[in-house]
C-alpha positions in Angstrom: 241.0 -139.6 31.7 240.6 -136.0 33.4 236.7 -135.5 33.9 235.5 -132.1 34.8 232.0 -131.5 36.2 229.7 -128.7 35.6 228.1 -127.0 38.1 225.2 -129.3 37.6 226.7 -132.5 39.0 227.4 -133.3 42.4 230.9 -132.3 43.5 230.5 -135.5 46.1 231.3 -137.4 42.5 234.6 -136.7 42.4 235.2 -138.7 45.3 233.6 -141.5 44.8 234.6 -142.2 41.2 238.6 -141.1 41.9 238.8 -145.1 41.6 237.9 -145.0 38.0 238.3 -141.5 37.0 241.3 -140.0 39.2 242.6 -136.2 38.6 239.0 -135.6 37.6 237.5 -132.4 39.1 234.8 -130.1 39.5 233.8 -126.4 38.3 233.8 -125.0 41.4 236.8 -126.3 42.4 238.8 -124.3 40.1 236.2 -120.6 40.6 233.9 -121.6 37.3 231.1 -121.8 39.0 229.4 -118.5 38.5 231.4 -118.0 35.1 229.7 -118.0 31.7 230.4 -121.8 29.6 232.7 -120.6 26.8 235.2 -120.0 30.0 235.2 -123.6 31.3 235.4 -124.5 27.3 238.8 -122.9 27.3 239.9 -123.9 31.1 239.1 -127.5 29.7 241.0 -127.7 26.8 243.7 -126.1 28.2 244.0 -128.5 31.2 243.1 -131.3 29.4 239.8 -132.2 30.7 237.0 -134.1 29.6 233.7 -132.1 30.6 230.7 -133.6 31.5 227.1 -132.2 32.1 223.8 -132.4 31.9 222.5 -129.6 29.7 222.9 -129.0 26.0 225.0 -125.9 26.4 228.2 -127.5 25.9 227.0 -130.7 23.4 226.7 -127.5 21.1 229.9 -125.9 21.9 231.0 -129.4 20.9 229.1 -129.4 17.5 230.5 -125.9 16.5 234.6 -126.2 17.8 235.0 -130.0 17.5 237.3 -131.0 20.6 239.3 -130.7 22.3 237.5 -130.5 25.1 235.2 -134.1 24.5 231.8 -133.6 26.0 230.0 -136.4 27.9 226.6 -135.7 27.8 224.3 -137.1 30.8 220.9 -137.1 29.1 219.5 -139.0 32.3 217.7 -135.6 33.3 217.6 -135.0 37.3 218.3 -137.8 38.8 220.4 -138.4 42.3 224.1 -138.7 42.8 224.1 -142.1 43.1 222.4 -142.9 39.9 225.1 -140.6 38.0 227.7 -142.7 40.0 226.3 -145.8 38.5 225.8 -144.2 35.1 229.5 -143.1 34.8 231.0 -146.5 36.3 228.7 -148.6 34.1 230.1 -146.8 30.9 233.7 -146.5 32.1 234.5 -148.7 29.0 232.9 -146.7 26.3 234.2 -143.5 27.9 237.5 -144.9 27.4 236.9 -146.0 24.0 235.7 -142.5 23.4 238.6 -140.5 25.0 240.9 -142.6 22.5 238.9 -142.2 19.5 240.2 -138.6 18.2 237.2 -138.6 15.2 234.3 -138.2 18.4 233.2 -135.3 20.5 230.4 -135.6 22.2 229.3 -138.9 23.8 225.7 -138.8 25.2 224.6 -141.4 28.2 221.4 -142.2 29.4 
Protein backbone atom coordinates (compact mmCIF):
# COMPACT_ATOMS: atom_id res chain seq x y z
CA UNK A 1 0.00 0.00 0.00
CA UNK A 2 2.15 2.86 -1.77
CA UNK A 3 0.55 6.27 -0.59
CA UNK A 4 1.66 9.43 -2.37
CA UNK A 5 1.02 12.91 -0.90
CA UNK A 6 0.06 15.97 -2.68
CA UNK A 7 1.63 18.97 -2.11
CA UNK A 8 -0.98 19.77 0.38
CA UNK A 9 0.00 17.31 3.16
CA UNK A 10 2.87 17.44 5.31
CA UNK A 11 5.98 15.68 3.84
CA UNK A 12 6.80 15.04 7.88
CA UNK A 13 3.92 12.19 7.15
CA UNK A 14 5.79 10.06 5.43
CA UNK A 15 7.89 9.41 8.38
CA UNK A 16 5.78 8.92 10.79
CA UNK A 17 3.28 6.57 9.13
CA UNK A 18 6.36 4.38 7.27
CA UNK A 19 5.09 1.92 10.26
CA UNK A 20 1.77 1.46 8.54
CA UNK A 21 2.19 2.80 5.25
CA UNK A 22 5.98 2.00 4.15
CA UNK A 23 7.31 2.97 0.43
CA UNK A 24 4.74 5.74 0.64
CA UNK A 25 6.00 9.06 -0.58
CA UNK A 26 5.53 12.58 -1.31
CA UNK A 27 5.11 14.95 -4.48
CA UNK A 28 7.94 16.76 -3.89
CA UNK A 29 9.96 14.10 -3.41
CA UNK A 30 9.83 12.94 -6.88
CA UNK A 31 9.90 17.07 -8.65
CA UNK A 32 5.75 17.19 -8.77
CA UNK A 33 5.47 19.75 -6.77
CA UNK A 34 5.13 22.78 -9.08
CA UNK A 35 3.66 20.45 -11.87
CA UNK A 36 0.03 20.57 -13.01
CA UNK A 37 -2.30 17.31 -11.36
CA UNK A 38 -2.93 15.24 -14.60
CA UNK A 39 1.14 14.68 -14.23
CA UNK A 40 1.12 13.20 -10.74
CA UNK A 41 -2.16 11.26 -12.18
CA UNK A 42 0.08 9.50 -14.62
CA UNK A 43 3.45 9.34 -12.20
CA UNK A 44 0.87 7.54 -9.82
CA UNK A 45 -0.45 4.97 -11.87
CA UNK A 46 2.57 4.19 -13.29
CA UNK A 47 4.42 3.68 -9.90
CA UNK A 48 1.70 2.22 -8.39
CA UNK A 49 0.70 4.66 -5.85
CA UNK A 50 -2.26 5.42 -3.99
CA UNK A 51 -2.65 9.44 -3.96
CA UNK A 52 -4.01 11.21 -1.25
CA UNK A 53 -5.10 14.92 -0.82
CA UNK A 54 -7.07 17.25 0.33
CA UNK A 55 -8.73 19.02 -2.52
CA UNK A 56 -11.34 17.86 -5.08
CA UNK A 57 -8.93 18.12 -7.97
CA UNK A 58 -8.03 14.59 -8.09
CA UNK A 59 -11.61 12.96 -6.48
CA UNK A 60 -12.70 14.20 -10.13
CA UNK A 61 -9.80 12.86 -11.97
CA UNK A 62 -11.03 9.78 -10.21
CA UNK A 63 -14.70 10.10 -11.29
CA UNK A 64 -13.75 10.66 -14.98
CA UNK A 65 -10.63 7.78 -15.52
CA UNK A 66 -11.68 5.22 -12.81
CA UNK A 67 -8.29 3.92 -11.19
CA UNK A 68 -5.80 3.14 -11.26
CA UNK A 69 -4.50 5.54 -9.38
CA UNK A 70 -7.24 5.11 -6.11
CA UNK A 71 -7.74 8.55 -4.49
CA UNK A 72 -8.08 9.00 -0.76
CA UNK A 73 -9.77 11.92 -0.13
CA UNK A 74 -9.04 13.91 3.27
CA UNK A 75 -12.21 15.92 3.59
CA UNK A 76 -11.00 17.07 7.22
CA UNK A 77 -10.24 20.61 5.70
CA UNK A 78 -6.94 22.34 7.26
CA UNK A 79 -6.21 20.72 9.98
CA UNK A 80 -2.50 19.94 11.58
CA UNK A 81 -0.16 17.16 10.80
CA UNK A 82 -0.87 15.32 13.68
CA UNK A 83 -4.61 15.17 13.17
CA UNK A 84 -3.92 13.76 9.54
CA UNK A 85 -1.56 11.22 11.31
CA UNK A 86 -4.41 10.12 13.40
CA UNK A 87 -6.86 10.26 10.64
CA UNK A 88 -4.80 7.93 8.34
CA UNK A 89 -3.73 5.34 11.26
CA UNK A 90 -7.35 5.25 12.53
CA UNK A 91 -8.66 4.14 8.99
CA UNK A 92 -5.61 1.94 8.10
CA UNK A 93 -8.30 -0.90 7.97
CA UNK A 94 -10.72 0.53 5.59
CA UNK A 95 -7.73 1.81 3.43
CA UNK A 96 -6.80 -1.58 3.11
CA UNK A 97 -10.16 -2.88 2.47
CA UNK A 98 -10.28 -0.22 -0.20
CA UNK A 99 -6.87 -0.84 -1.96
CA UNK A 100 -8.15 -4.53 -2.39
CA UNK A 101 -11.46 -3.80 -3.57
CA UNK A 102 -10.84 -3.23 -7.51
CA UNK A 103 -14.77 -1.99 -8.02
CA UNK A 104 -13.75 1.61 -5.73
CA UNK A 105 -11.83 4.66 -6.51
CA UNK A 106 -12.13 7.26 -4.45
CA UNK A 107 -12.34 6.76 -0.58
CA UNK A 108 -13.21 10.08 1.20
CA UNK A 109 -12.17 10.45 5.21
CA UNK A 110 -13.20 12.85 7.53
Amino acid sequence: MKLLLDQNLSRKLINRLADIFPDSSHVQFHALAEVNDSKIWEFAKNHDFCIVTQNADFPELSQLYGSPPKVIWLRCGNMPTTRVEIILRSSVEIIRQFMNNASLDCLELY
